[in-house]
N, C-alpha and C positions, 0 to 999 in steps of 0.2 A: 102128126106127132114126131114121127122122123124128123119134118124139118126142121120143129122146134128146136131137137137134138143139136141140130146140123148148126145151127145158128148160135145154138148159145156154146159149141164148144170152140166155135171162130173169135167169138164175142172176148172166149178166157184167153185164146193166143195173142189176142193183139194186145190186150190189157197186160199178159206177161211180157210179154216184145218190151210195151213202153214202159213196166216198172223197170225192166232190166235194163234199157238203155239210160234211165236216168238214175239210178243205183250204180251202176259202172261206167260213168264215160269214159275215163281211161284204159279198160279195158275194152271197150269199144272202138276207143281211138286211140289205142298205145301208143307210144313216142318209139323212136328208133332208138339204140344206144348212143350214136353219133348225137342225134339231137338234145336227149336228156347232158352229155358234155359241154355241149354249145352252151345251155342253156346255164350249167354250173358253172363253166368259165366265165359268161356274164356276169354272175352275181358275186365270184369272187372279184373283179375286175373292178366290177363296183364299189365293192366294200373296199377294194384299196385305193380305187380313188378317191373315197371319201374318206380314208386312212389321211392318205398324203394331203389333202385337202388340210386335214387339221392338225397335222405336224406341219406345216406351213405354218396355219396360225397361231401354233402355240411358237414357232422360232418368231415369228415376228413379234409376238406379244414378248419372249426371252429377250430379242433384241431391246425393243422397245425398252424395257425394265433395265438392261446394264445401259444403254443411256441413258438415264433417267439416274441411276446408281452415280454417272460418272459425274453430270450435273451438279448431282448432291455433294458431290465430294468435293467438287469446284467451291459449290459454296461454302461449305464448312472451312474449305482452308482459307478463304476468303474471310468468313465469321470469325475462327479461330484465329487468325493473326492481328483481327478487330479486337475481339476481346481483350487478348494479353495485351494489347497497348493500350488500352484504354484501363485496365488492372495499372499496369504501370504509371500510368499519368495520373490514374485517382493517386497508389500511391506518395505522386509529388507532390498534388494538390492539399492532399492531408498532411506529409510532412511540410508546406510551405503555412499551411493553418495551423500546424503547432508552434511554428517557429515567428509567425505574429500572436498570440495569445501568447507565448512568453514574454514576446518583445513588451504587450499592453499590460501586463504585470510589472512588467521593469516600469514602465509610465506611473503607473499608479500607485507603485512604494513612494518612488522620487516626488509626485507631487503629492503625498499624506506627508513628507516629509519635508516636504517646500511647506506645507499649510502650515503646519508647527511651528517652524521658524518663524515663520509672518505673524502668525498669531502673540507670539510672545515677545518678538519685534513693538507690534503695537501694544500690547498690553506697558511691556517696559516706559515705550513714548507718553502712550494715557498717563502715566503714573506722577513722571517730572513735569508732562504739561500741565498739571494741575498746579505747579508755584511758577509763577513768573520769574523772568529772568533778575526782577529786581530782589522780588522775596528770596531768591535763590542765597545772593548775594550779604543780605542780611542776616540768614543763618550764620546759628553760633557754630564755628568748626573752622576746617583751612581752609581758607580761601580759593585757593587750588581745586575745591573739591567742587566748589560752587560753577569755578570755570568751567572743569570737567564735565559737568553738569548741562552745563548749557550749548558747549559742542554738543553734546548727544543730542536733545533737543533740537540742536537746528540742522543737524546730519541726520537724525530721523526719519525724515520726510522725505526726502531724494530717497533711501535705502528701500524702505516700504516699496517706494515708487518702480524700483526698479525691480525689486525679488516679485510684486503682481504682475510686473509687463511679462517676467520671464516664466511665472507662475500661470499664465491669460496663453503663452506659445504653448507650454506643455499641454494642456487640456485642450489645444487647437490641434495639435498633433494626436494626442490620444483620441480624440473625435474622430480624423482620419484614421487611425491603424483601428478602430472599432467599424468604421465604414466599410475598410478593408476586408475586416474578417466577417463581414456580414455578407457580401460579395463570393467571398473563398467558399464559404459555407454552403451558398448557393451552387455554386459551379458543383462543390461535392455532391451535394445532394442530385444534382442533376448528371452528372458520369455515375452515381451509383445508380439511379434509373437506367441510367440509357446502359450500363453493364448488367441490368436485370433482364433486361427486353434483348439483350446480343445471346445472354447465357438461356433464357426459354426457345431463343430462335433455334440455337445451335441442339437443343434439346427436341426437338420439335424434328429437327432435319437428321438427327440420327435416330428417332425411332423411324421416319418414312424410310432411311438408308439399312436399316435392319430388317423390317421387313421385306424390303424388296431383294435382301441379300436371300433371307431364310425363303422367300419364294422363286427366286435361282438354283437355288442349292438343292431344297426337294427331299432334302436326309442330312443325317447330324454328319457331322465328319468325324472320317475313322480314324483321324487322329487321334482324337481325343481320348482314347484308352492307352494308346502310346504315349500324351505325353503325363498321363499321372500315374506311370508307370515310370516314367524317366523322372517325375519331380519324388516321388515317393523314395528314389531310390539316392539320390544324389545328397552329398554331404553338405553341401553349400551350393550358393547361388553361382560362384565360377565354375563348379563341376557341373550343376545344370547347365549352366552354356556350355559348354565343352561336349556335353551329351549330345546338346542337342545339336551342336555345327557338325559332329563323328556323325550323328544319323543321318544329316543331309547331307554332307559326304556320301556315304553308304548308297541312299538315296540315287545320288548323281550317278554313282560309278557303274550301281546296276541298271540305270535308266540307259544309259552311255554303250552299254554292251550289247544290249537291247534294240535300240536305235541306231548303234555303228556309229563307228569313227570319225568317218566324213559327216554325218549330220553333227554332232558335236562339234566340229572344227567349224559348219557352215554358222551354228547361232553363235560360239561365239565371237568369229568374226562381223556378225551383225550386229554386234555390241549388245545380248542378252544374255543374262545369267538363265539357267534353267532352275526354277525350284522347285520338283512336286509337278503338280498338273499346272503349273500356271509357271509366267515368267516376271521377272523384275526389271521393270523398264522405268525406271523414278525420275522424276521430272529434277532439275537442277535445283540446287539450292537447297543453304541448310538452316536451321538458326536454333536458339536455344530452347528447350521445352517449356518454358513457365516463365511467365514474366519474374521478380522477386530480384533480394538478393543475395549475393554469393555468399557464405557464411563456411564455407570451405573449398580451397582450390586444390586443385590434383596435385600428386606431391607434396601435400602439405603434414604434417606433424599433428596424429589424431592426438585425442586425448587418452589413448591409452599406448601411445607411444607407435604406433604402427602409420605405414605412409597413406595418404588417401589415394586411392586409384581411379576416382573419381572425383564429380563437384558437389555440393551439396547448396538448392540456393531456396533459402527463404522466401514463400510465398503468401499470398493474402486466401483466407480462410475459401474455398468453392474455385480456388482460382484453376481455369480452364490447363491441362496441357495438351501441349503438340507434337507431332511427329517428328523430331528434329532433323529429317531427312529421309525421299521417298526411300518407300521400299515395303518388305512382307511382313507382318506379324508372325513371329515361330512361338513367342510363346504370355501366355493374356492368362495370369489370376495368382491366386496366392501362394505363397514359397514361406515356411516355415518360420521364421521370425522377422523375415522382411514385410511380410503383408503384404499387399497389392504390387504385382511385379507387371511390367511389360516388356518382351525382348523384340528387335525390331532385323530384321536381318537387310543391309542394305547390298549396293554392286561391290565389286574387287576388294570382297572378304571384309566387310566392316560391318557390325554390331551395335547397336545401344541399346541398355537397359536402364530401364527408369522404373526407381524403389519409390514406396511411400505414398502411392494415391490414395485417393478415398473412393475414385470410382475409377472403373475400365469402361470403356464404350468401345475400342477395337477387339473384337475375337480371333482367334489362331485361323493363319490363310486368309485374311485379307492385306488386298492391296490399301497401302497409303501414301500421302502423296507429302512434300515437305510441307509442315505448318498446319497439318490437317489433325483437329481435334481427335485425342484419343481418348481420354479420360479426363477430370478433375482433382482436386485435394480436397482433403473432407472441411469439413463444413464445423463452425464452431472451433471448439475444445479453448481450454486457457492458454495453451500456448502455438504461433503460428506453427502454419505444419514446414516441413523439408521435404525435399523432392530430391532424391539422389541420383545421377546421371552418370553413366559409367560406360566407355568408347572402348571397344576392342577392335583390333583387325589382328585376324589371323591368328587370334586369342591371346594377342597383347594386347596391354591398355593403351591409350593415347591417353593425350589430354582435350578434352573434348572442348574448352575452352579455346583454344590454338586451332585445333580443326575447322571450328564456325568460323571464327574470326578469317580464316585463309578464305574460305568459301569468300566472307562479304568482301577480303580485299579486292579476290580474282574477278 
């Protein structure tokens, strides 16, 4: 009986032994402090290299995407300097099609009124060739009259002959200049295809350039409560620009203080403007925004007696605009009774603003490059639309006419 005892109280220790060693292993087999360190330093270690691991691939995938941005932007100014020439050449080809449809109107009064004569020409002939030249003669009246008579008669016949030869040219010419405008017609028809398929292209490459902006960017820009703060507040569109050259000013001067002396002196002897977070590095070359045309030049006598300080140039209904020269977007959307504005800020203090779009496709802080689509004109209405163009430096006007022009001479 004892032993039984004996046995079955060994039997309860070893069974508690092994619950407890497998309910506690680590208090069985505690770690040291040191070790328990070791072991967090590994797995923070870890976790940052798998941190850095993917801040690597997100810059590369960032990389990746402003190539890709910079690409697009290659092409649009490529697209965009396509379009507006080919905008302009339809425009010739349609005025060179008006200017043969009038011409085949001029044809076709001159020969209804070539038929006439001839018609009545012979009618006349028929009438005396029914009395012979002797019955003529035998009529009672002057004799004179019978002679008279009979010239006509025998000058008849030449006369006819010649007003159908020349009557037989015109309608051989009229055949041509209808050839012609069947031709002209063609060619139009086929530049307003091929300017449907340049303006979806160019559509097409600035939503893929938008999106890849807004997945850069990662948040709206702060600007944008400053500038409908500055547009809310300003009397006119030259005090908005005035506002807004004093804030980037403002801008510089605290950036400048910030960054020190010597770094300011070193960009801009490296030939870069500083604007904001980014800088303006614009590729050469300027030209004008819209194809069209000029329908007011700078310096000119408006119609309510005030000088123009800009151009104003008549464009074709959707017609594409362009950057007229690299550089930043300061300010992209509507201003009071001008409608659709864009301000464009280029190097060594020069400005252009362009009133009157129907649409914007550049928004405030991006880079643009010269000739690179920013918007269009609207679309429709009864009358073509205007596009106003307006050059400052230094918050005077130029003539932005005279500016291009020097660019294509140099």
């Amino acid at each position: 009986m004892a032993f039984r005892r004996r046995g079955a109280a060994a039997r309860g220790g070893l069974m508690l032994a092994a619950a407890l060693a497998v309910a506690l292993p680590a208090g069985a087999q505690q770690r040291s402090p040191e070790e328990q360190k070791a072991l967090e330093l590994k797995r923070i270690e870890s976790d940052l290299a798998a941190a850095r691991a993917q801040q690597q691939k997100l810059q590369q995938q960032r990389k990746a995407a402003q190539d890709e941005v910079e690409g697009l932007r290659a092409q649009l100014t490529v697209a965009g300097r396509s379009a507006s020439e080919n905008e302009k050449a339809l425009s010739d080809l349609e005025g060179a099609l008006r200017d043969l449809e009038t011409d085949a109107e001029d044809k076709r009064v001159t020969i209804a009124l070539r038929r006439a004569e001839l018609v009545e020409l012979l009618a006349t002939g028929q009438r005396l060739a029914q009395f012979p030249p002797v019955a003529l003669l035998m009529q009672p009246g002057d004799p004179q009259n019978a002679i008279r008579a009979g010239l006509i008669i025998g000058g008849t016949v030449p006369t006819v002959q010649e007003r159908l030869q020349a009557l037989r040219g015109e309608l051989e010419e009229l055949a041509k200049v209808d050839d012609t405008i069947r031709r002209q017609r063609d060619r139009v028809s086929a530049q307003v295809r091929g300017l449907a398929q340049e303006r979806s292209q160019i559509a097409a490459l600035l939503k893929r350039k938008e999106a890849l902006e807004e997945q850069l960017e990662g948040e709206v820009d702060k600007s944008g409560a400053k500038l409908k703060q500055l547009s809310a507040s300003a009397k006119d569109v030259r005090e908005l620009l005035d506002k807004l050259i004093a804030e980037r000013q403002a801008d510089e001067r605290r950036r400048a203080e910030e960054a020190g002396r010597s770094a300011v002196r070193r960009e801009q002897a490296a030939g870069h403007v500083t604007l904001g977070d980014a800088e303006i590095t614009p590729k050469s070359g300027r030209t004008l925004p819209v194809a069209g045309k000029i329908t007011g030049a700078y310096g000119q006598a408006t119609d309510v007696g005030a000088t123009a300080r800009g151009m104003s140039i008549e464009t074709r209904s959707g017609a594409v605009v362009l950057s007229p020269a690299g550089g930043r977007v300061i300010f992209s959307g509507p201003f009071r009774g001008y409608g659709l504005i864009l301000i464009v800020e280029h190097r060594d203090g020069y400005h252009s603003l362009l009133a009157g779009l129907g649409r914007l496709d550049a928004t405030v802080g991006r880079q643009v490059d010269p000739g690179e689509p920013v918007g269009a004109m609207a679309e429709g209405g009864d009358h073509a639309p205007v596009l106003y163009f307006e050059l400052r430096r230094q918050g005077q006007t130029l003539n932005p006419q005279t500016w291009v022009s020097a660019q294509r001479a140099n």
